[in-house]
N, C-alpha and C positions, 0 to 999 in steps of 0.2 A: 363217882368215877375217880380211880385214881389219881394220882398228879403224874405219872410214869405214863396212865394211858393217854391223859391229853398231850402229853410231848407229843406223843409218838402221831397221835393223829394230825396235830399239828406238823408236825416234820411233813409225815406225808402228803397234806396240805400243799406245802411251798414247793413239796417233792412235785408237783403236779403242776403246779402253776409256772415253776419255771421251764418243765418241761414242753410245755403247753408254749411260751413265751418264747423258748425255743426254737421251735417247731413252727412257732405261727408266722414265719416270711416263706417256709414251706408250703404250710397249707391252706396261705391265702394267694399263690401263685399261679392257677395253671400252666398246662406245660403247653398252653396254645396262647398265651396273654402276656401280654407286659408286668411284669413285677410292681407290687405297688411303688409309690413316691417316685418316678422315672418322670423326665420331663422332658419330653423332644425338642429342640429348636425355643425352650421357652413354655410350648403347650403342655399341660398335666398328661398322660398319655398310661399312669399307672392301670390296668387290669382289662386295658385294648384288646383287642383281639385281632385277625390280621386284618377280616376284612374292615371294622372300624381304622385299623392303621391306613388302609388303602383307599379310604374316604380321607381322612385327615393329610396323608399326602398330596389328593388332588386337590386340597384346599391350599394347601403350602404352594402347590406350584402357581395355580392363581395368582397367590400373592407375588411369586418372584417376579409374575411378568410386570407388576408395578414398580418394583425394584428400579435403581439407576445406580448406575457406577460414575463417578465425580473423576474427569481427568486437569488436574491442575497441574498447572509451575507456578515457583515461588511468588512469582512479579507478577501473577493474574493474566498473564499475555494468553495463556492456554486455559479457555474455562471451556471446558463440555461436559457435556450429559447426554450419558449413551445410555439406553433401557438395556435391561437384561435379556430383553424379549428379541431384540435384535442377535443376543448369542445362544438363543434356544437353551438358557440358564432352565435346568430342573434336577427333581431329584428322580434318581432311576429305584425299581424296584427292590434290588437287593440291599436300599438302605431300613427294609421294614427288618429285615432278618437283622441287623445289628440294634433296632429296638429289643426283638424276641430274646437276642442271647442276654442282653443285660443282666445280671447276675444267677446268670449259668456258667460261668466259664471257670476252671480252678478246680480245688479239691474242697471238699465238702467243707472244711474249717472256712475257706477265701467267701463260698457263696454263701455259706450263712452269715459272715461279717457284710458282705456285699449290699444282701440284701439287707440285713437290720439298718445299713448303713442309708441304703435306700429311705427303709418304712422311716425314718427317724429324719434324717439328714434332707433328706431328697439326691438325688442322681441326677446327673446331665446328658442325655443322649445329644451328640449332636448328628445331623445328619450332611453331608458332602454334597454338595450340587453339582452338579457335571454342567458343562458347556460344547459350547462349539468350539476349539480353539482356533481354528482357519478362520472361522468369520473375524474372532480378535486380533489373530497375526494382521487379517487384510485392514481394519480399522485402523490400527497403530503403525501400518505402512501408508494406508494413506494420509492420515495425523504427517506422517515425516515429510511424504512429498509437499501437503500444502504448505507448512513452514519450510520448507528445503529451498523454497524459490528465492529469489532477490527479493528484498525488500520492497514494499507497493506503500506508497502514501493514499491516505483516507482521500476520498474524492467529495471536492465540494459540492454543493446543493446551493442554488439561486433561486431567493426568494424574491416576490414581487416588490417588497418594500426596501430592495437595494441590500438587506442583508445576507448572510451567507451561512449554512453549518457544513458541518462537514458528519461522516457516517465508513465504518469499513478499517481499508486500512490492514497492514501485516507483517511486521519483522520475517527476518531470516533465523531461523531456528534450527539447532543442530542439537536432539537430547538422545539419551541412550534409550534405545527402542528396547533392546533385552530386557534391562531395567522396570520399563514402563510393564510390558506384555510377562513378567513376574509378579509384579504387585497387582494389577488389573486383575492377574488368572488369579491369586488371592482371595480378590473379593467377592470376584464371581464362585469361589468354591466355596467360600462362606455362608452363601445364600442371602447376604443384608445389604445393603446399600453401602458404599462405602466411597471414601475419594484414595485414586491413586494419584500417587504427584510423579510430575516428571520432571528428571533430572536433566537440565538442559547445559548440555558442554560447549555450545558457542551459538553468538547473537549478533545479529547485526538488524540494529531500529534503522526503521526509514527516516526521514530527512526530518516529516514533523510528526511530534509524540501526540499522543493522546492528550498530554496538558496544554500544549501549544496551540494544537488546532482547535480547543475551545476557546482561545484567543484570537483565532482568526474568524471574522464574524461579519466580517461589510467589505464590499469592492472600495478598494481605494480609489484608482484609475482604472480604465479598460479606452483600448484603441483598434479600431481594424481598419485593416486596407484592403483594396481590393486589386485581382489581378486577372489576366486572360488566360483561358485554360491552351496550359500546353505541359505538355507527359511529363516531360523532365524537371524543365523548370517546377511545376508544382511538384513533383515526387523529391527536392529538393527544401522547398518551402515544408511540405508537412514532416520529412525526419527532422528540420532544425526546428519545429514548433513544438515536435513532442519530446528532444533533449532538454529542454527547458521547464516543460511541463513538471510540476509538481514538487518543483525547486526551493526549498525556504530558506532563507535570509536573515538569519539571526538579530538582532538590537547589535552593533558595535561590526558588523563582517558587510563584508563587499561580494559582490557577483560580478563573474567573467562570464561573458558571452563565449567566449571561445576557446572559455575553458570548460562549460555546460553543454558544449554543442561536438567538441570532438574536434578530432581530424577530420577534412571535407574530402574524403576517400572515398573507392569504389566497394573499400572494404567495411566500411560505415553504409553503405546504401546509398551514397551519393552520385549524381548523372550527370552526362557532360550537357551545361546548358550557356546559354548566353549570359557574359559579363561585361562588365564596362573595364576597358581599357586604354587606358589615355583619349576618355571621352567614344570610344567605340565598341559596339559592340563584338565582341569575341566570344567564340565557344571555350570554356572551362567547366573544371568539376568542381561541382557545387553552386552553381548558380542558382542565384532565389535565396540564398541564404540573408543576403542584405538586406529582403525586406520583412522577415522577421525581424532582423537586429534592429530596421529602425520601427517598426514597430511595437515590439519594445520599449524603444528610447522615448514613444509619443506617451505609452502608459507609465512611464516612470514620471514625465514631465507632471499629468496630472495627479499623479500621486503625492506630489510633492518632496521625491527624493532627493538625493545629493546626486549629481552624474560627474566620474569621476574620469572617466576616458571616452570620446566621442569625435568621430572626425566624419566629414562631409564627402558626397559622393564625389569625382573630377568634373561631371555633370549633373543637373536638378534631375531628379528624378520623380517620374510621372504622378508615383501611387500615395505621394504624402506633400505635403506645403513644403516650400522654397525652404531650406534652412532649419528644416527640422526631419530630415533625415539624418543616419546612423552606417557607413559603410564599414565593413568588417575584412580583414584580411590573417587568412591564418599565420598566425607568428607574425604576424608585422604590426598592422592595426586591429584592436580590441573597441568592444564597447563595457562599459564596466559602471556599476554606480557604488555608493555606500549608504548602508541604512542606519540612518541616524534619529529614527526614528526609538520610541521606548518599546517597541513591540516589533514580534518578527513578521515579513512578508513573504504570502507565498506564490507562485506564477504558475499564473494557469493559463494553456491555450485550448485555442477552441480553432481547427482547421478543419476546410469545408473547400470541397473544389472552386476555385475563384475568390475566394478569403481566408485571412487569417486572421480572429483576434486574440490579442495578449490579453489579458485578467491580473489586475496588480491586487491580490488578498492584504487584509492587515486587519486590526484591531480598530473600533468606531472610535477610539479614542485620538489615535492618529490621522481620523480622515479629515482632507483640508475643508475647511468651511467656505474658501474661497481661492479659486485658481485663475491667471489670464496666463497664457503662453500669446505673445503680441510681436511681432515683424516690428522693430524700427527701422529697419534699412535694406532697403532692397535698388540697389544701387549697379548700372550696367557695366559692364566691361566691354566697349567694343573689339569685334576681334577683326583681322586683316585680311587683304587679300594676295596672296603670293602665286607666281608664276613659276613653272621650270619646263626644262626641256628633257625628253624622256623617248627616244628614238625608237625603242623595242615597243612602246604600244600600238596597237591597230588602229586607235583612232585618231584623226587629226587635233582634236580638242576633246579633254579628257575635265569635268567636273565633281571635285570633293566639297560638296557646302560643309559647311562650318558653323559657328553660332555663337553669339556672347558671351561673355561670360559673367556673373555677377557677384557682386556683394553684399551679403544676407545678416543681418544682425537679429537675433529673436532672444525675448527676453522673456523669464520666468519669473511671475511675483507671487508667490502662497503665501496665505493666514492661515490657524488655524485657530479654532474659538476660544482657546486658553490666550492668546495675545502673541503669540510667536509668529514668526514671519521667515521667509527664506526667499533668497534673490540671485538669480545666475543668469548669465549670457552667454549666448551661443556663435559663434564666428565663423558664418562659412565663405571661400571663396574658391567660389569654383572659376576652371580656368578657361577663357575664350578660345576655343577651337579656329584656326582659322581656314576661310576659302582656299582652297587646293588646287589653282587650274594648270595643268599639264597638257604642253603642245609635243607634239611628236618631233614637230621640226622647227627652228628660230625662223623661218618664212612663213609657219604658221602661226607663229605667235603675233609676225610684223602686221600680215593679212588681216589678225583679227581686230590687232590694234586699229588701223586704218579704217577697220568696216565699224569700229563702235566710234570715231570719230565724226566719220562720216552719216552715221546715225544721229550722233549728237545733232552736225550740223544742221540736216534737216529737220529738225525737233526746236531750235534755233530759230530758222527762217519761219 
């Protein structure tokens, strides 16, 4: 054989093989099949056919429903996990026809690059998942309301063994919902799991953070008193126990009673109840507020804090010991202490028809190992009897009793187990009311004089 004839065979040879190599993303394609080297979502999916595509879809969607979508902010305050399954996340039919076209599309030079491009390279189909987008607007609106509200402190948990945790808890959050309900619809059209974060444009923490209340871990003090059920007066006792509630007190800061408790307004919830006024009772708004405050003042005593403003009723009052009460008047007299302790405390009440008790929180480190709050003095004030004359009354003899009045000294001695000590006194004097007796006329006063003399006398004989 010539050397001319084997060119030529050979030419025609390679003439064939490329044509062949050419041709072959052609004619290993049907025109009902996915193109070789095509990979859907990840999965091989080369030489599919529609109904294998439409098995392989129902499997895709399977999976979405295990899918979760991650909603964060920077600070970890927002962590959820919403399933996919909750937005009706899948993929709809017409995502198999964008498998099918995969390198059909163009002019005969594009699909034979396309596909060679495929056979060799491999191809990425991806497919679009559709959702619900009402179901996601309504999630990411309610996300806005639960942080929209004021601020809420973690509520404590009391254990049998005197210690305390805490659990809950929730800032004030203000983030861009557009924002969120953009990146969120992102990931759900992605089809994969993904975290959307949210951009949060204004914060307001509750009083104690998440680091703090893991500091707060044992009842310091706790004091209750008790009282007789009447409408007002209690509906006044329980809004000043729950302004107080959940109040924390930093290492180095002080707490005002009557700056935690408000105005004693009608516009605060407050009722017109019985108060003490120069030793009597009178109707005012906001009565029952004093015996929070001095209840209170009993659980700060056992806790061993600093009491920095405290002043005594004009008379002893029922529901606590002689001299260790706390009365409060708005803008005038306060009850106030300073926590000098190295950890912050926090106040908790506990109201119940017929009692209130205060809860002093803190740290076990702080708790005192040893408390006496002790009466050295309880010392009388006699009070007087006075007469006058009072023509407009109806009755001949008109009686106001009246009552002593005393002087109370109570002292406070704490240890705690590192050796430190703290020591205060309490000064009340309250003031002797005196007898009141009112005659109508100065012949009835003379009358009465004569008939207690003449009483005497015969008590004499």
């Amino acid at each position: 054989m010539s050397r001319l004839r084997i060119k030529r065979i050979a030419g025609a040879v390679c003439a064939v093989i490329i044509l062949t190599a050419g041709a072959a993303p052609f004619l290993w394609a049907g025109t009902d099949r996915v193109i070789p080297g095509v990979r859907i979502n990840g999965t091989p999916a080369g030489g599919m056919s529609r109904e294998e595509l439409e098995t392989l879809m129902h499997e895709k969607n399977e999976e979405l429903k295990m899918d979760v979508l991650a909603v964060k902010s920077a600070d970890g305050v927002i962590d959820e996990a919403w399933k996919f399954s909750y937005f009706s996340v899948h993929y709809k039919d017409d995502e198999i026809d964008k498998a099918l076209k995969a390198g059909r599309d163009g002019n005969i030079a594009k699909i034979w690059y396309d596909r060679w491009h495929a056979l060799v390279i491999g191809d990425a189909v991806h497919w679009m998942a559709s959702y619900d987008d009402g179901a996601l607007g309504n999630k990411v609106k309610a996300l806005a309301s639960e942080y929209g509200k004021p601020p809420v402190n973690a509520e404590p948990s009391f254990h049998g063994d005197g210690f305390v945790t805490f659990s809950g808890g929730r800032p004030y959050l203000k983030f861009d919902e557009k924002a969120l309900l953009a990146d969120a619809g992102r990931i759900l059209s992605n089809g994969t799991s993904g975290e959307a974060d949210v951009s949060v444009l204004d914060e307001k923490k509750p009083d104690l953070t998440e680091k703090e209340a893991k500091e707060v871990n044992v009842v310091l003090g706790r004091y209750t008193t008790e009282f007789g059920i009447d409408g007002s007066r209690d509906k006044n006792i329980e809004i000043a126990a729950k302004s107080i509630k959940g109040v924390y007190v930093k290492p180095g800061e002080s707490f005002s009673y009557n700056q935690a408790t408000g105005a004693r307004s009608k516009e605060n919830g407050y009722q017109e109840a019985p108060v003490i006024i120069n030793g009597k009772l009178e109707p005012g708004i906001g009565g029952g507020v004093c015996q929070v405050s001095t209840t209170l003042f009993n659980a700060a005593l056992l806790s061993g804090l600093e009491i920095t403003q405290r002043a005594n009723h004009y008379s002893p009052i029922h529901y606590a010991p002689i001299g260790r009460d706390a009365t409060v008047a708005e803008g005038i007299i306060d009850f106030a202490f300073h926590n000098d302790l190295k950890h912050g405390v926090y106040l908790y009440s506990d109201y119940t028809p017929g009692s209130v008790t205060i809860y002093i929180l803190g740290n076990r480190e702080d708790k005192p190992s040893y408390v006496d709050i002790s009466t050295d003095k309880n010392d009388v004030i006699p009070n007087k009897t006075k007469t006058k004359i009072d023509p407009s009354q109806k009755e001949n003899k008109k009686t106001d009793e009246g009552h002593d009045g005393r002087h109370v000294v109570v002292t406070q001695n704490v240890k705690w187990a590192g050796g430190r000590t703290y020591h205060d006194t309490f000064y009340s004097d309250y003031d002797p009311v005196d007898t009141v007796i009112t005659y109508k006329s100065e012949s009835d006063r003379k009358a009465d004089e004569d008939k207690a003399k003449s009483e005497g006398n015969d008590k004499t004989e």
